[in-house]
BAFI-3210 file (N, C-alpha, C; in Angstrom, 3 decimals, decimal comma, padded with zeros to 6 digits):
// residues 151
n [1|2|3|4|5|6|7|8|9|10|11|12|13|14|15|16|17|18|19|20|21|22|23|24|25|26|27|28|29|30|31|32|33|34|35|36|37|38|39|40|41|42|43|44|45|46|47|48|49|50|51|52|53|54|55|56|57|58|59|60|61|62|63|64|65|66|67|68|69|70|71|72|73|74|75|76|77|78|79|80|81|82|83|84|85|86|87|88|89|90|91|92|93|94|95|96|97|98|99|100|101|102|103|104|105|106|107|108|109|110|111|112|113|114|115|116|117|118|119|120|121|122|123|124|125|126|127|128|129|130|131|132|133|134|135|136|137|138|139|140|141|142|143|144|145|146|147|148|149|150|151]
n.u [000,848|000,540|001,234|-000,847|001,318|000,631|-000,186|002,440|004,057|004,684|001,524|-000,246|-001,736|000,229|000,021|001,361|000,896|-001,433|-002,677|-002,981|-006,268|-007,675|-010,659|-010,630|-008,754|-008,273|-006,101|-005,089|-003,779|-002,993|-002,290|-002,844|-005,757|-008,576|-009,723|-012,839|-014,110|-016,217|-014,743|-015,281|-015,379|-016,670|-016,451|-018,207|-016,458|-014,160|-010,561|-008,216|-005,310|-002,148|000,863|003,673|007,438|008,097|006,189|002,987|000,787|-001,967|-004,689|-007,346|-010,404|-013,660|-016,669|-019,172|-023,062|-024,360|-023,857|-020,977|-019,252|-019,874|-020,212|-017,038|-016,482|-016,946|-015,236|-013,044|-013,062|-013,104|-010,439|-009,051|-009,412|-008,720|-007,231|-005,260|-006,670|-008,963|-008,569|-009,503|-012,104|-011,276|-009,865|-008,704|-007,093|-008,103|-006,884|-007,881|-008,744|-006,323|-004,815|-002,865|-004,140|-005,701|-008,089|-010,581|-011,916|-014,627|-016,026|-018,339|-018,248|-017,882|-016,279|-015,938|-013,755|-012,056|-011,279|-009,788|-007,712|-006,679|-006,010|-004,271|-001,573|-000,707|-000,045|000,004|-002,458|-004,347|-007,609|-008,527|-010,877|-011,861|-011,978|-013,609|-014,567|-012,481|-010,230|-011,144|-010,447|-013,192|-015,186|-018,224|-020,333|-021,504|-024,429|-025,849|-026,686|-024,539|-021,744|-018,203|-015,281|-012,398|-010,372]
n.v [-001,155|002,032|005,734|008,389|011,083|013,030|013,080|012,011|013,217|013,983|014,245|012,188|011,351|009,870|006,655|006,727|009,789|010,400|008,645|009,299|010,454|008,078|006,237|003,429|000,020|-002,140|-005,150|-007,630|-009,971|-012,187|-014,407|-015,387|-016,784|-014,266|-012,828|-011,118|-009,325|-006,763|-003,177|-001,478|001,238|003,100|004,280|005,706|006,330|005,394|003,704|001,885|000,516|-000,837|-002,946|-002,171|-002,716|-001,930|-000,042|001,673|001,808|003,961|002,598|002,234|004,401|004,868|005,890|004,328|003,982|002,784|000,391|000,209|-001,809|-004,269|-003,880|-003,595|-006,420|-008,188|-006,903|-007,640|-010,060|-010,974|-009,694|-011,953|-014,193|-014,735|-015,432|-016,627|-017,337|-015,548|-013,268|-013,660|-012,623|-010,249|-008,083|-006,072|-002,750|000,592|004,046|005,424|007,860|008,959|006,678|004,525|002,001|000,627|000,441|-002,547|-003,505|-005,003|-008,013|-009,068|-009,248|-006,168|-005,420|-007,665|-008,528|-006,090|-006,006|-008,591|-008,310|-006,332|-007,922|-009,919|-008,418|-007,894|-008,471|-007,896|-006,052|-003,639|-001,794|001,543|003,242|006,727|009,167|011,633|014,282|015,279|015,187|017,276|018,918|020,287|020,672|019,656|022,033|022,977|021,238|021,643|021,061|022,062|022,695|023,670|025,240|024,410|026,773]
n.w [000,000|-001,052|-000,175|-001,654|-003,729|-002,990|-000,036|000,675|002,714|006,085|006,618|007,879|011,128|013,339|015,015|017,729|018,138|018,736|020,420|023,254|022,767|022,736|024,077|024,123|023,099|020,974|020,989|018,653|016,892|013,606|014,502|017,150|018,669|018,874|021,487|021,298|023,145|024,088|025,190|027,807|027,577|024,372|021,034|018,429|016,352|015,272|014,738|012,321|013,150|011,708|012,089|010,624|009,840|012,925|013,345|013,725|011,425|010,418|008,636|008,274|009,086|010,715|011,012|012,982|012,290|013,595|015,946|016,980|017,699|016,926|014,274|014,449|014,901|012,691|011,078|012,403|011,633|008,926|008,483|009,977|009,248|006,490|003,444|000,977|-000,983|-001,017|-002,791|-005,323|-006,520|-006,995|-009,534|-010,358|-008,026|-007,187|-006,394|-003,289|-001,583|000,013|-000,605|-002,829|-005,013|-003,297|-003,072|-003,764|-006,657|-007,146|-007,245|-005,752|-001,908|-001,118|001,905|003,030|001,062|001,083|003,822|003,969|001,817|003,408|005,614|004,375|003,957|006,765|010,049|012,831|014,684|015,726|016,531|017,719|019,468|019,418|021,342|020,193|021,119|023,007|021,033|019,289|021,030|022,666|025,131|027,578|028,591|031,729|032,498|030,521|026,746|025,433|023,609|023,801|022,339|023,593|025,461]
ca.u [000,000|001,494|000,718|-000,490|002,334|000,318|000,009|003,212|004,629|004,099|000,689|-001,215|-000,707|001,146|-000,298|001,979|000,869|-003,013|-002,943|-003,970|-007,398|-008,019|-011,267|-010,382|-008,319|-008,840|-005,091|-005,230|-002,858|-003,675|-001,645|-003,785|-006,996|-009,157|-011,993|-013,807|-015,032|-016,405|-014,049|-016,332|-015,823|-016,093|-017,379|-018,777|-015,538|-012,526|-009,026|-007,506|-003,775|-001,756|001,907|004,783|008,319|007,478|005,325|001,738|000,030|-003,424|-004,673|-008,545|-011,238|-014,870|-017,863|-020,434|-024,273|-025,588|-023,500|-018,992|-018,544|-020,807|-019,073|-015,559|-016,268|-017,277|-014,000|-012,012|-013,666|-012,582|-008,952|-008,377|-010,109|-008,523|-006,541|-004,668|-008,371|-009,459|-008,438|-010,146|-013,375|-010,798|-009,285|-007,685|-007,536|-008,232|-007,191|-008,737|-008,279|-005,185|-003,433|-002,754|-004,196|-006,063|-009,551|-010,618|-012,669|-014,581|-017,063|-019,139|-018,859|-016,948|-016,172|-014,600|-012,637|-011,027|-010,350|-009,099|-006,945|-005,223|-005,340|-003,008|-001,021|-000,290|-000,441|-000,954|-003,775|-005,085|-008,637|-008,799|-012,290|-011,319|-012,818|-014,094|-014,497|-010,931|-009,574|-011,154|-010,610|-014,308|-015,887|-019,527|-020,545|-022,078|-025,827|-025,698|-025,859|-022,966|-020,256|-017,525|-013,883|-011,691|-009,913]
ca.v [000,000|003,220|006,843|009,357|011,829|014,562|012,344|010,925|013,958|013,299|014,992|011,407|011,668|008,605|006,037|007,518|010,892|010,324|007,517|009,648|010,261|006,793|005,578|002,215|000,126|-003,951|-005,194|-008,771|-010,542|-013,183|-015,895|-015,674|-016,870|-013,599|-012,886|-009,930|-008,602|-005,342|-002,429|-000,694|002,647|002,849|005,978|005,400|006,950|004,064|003,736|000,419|000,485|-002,392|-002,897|-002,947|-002,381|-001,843|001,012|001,663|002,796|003,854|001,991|003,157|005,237|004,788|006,243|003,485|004,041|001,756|-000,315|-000,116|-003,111|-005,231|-003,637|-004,656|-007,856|-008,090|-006,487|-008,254|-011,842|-010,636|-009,904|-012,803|-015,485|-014,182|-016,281|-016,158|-017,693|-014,435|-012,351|-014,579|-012,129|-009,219|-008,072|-004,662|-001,795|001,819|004,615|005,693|009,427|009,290|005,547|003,854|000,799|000,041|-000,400|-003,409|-003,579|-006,424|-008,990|-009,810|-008,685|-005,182|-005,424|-008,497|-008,349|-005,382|-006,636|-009,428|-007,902|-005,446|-009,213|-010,732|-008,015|-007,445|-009,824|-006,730|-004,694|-002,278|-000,845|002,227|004,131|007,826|010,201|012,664|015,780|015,487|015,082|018,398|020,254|020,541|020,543|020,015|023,030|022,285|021,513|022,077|020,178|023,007|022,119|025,007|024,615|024,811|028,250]
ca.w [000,000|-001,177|-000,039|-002,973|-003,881|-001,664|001,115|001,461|003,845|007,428|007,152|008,380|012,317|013,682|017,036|018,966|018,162|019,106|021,486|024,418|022,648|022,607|025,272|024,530|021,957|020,792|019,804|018,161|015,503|013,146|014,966|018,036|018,933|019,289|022,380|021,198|024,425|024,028|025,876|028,458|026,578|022,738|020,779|017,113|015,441|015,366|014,019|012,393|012,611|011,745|012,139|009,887|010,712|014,101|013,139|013,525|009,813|010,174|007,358|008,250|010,196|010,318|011,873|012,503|012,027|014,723|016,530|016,342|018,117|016,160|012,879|014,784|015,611|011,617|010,293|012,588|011,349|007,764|008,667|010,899|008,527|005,235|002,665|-000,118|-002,193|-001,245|-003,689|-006,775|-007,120|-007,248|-010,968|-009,963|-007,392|-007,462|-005,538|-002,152|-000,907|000,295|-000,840|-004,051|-005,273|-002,206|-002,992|-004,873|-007,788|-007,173|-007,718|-004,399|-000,862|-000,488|003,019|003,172|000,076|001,424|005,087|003,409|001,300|004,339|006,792|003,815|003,995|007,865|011,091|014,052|014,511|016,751|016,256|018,526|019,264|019,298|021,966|019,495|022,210|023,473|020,008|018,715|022,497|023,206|026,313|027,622|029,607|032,549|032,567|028,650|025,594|024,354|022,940|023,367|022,196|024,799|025,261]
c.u [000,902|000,449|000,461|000,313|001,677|000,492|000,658|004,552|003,939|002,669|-000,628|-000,779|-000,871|000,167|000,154|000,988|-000,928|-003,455|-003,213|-005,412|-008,522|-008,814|-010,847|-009,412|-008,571|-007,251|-005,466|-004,071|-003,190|-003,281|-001,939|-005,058|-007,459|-010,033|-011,773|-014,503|-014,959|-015,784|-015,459|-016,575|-015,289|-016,341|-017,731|-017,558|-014,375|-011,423|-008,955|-006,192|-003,421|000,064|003,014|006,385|008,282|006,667|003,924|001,117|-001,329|-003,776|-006,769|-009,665|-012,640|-015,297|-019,132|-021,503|-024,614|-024,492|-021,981|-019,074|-018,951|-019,821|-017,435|-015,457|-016,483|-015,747|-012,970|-012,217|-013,268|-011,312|-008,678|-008,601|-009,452|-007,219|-006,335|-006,151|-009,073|-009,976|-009,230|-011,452|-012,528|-010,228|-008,656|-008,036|-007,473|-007,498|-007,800|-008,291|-006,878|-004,028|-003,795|-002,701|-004,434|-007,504|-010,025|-011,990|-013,458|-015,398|-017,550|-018,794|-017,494|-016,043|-015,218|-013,803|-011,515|-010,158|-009,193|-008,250|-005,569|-004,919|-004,145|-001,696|-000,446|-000,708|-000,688|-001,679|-004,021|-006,340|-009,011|-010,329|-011,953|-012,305|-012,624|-013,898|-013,002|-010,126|-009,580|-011,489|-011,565|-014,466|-017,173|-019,657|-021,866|-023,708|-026,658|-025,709|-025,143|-022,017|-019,107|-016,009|-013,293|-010,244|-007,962]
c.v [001,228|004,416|007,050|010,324|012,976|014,440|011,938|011,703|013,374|014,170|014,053|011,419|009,836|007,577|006,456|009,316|011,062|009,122|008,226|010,636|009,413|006,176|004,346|001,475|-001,873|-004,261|-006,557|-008,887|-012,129|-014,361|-016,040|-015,804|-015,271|-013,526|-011,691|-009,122|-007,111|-004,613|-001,663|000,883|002,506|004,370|005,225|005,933|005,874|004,199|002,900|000,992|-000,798|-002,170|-003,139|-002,110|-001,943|-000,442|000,568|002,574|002,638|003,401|002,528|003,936|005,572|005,319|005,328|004,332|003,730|001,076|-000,874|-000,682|-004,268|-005,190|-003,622|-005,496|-007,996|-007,839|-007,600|-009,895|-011,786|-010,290|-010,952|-014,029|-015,012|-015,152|-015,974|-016,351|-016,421|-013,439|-012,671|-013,418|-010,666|-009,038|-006,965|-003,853|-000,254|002,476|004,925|007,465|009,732|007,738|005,305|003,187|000,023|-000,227|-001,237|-003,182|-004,943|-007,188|-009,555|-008,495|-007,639|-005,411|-006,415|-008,681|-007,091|-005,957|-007,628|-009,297|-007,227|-007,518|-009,880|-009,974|-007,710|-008,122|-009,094|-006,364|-004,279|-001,863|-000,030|002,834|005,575|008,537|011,558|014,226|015,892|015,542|016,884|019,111|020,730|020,291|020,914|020,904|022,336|022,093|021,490|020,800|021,197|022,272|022,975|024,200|024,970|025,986|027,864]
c.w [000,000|-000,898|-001,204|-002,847|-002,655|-000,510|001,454|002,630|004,588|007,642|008,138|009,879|012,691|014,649|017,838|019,416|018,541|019,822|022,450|024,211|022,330|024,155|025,523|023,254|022,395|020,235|019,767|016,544|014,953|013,682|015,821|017,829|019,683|020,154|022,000|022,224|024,109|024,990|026,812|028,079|025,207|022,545|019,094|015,783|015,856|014,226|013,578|011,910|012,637|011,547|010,977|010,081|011,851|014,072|013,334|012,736|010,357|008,642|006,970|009,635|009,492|011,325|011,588|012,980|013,806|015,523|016,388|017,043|017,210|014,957|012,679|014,579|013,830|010,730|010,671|012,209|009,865|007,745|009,231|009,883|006,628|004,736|001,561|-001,878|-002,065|-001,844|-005,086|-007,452|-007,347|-008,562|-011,014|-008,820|-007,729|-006,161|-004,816|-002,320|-000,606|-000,078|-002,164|-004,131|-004,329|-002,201|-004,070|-005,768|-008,083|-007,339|-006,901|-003,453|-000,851|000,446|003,171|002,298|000,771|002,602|004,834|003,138|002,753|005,524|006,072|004,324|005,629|008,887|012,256|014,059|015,577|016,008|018,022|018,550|019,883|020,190|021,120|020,052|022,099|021,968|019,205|019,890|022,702|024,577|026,582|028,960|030,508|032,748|031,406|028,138|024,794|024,358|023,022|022,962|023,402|024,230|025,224]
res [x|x|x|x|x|x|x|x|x|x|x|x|x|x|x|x|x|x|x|x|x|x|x|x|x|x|x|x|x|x|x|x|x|x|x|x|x|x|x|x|x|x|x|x|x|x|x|x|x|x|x|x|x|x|x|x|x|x|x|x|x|x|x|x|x|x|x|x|x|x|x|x|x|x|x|x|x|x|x|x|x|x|x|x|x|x|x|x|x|x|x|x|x|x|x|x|x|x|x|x|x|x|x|x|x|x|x|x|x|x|x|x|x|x|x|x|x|x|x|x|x|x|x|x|x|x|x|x|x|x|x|x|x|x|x|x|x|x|x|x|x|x|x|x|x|x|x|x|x|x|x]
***
């Protein structure tokens, strides 16, 4: 997976560099048996980083609908269960927003074709769930549903 030319300054920020706006985080690698136990704080906005040279690449970030653990436990059953037969309904990839030749073009189920695709490629993971407020220095005023930034 390659950056695009715009993207490939340090403008993506790192794990290190946003790990203390992290409520909770799930790590798992494909050579363990996973438990899924839901973290006692999530938020609906999550990270997936996955390791390579001892780095952690955000590779993506979603905002679920209804239910980010459910749509964890889902991703991570599509990275962990992924094989090289995988790829068979795939025939090329496209650019994303910011990488090259990362989303497949494909013939069935989206979702797990992609997971698939990043589980071949990488055996760490981390999916963080991002405290939103603290990330963009809000705070709820007291008594309020305000939102102010913090000064």
């Amino acid at each position: 997976m390659c950056l695009k030319e715009i993207y490939n300054q340090d403008n993506i920020k790192s794990y290190d560099a946003i790990k203390d706006y992290f409520l909770s985080e799930i790590n798992f690698s494909k050579k363990e048996n996973i438990s899924t136990k839901q973290p006692e704080e999530i938020s609906r906005v999550w990270i997936l980083f996955a390791e390579k040279n001892n780095k952690w690449k955000c590779l993506q970030v979603g905002q679920s609908k209804e239910n980010a653990f459910d749509e964890i436990k889902e991703i991570i059953g599509c990275i962990t269960k992924s094989s090289d037969n995988d790829n068979e309904s795939v025939t090329r990839y496209k650019n994303s927003a910011f990488y090259e030749n990362v989303c497949p073009v494909y013939n069935g189920n989206y979702r797990k074709t992609l997971y698939s695709k990043i589980g071949r490629e990488y055996s760490n993971f981390k999916i963080c769930f991002l405290d939103v407020d603290k990330y963009l220095g809000l705070i709820k005023s007291e008594g309020q549903n305000v939102v102010t930034p913090k000064s």
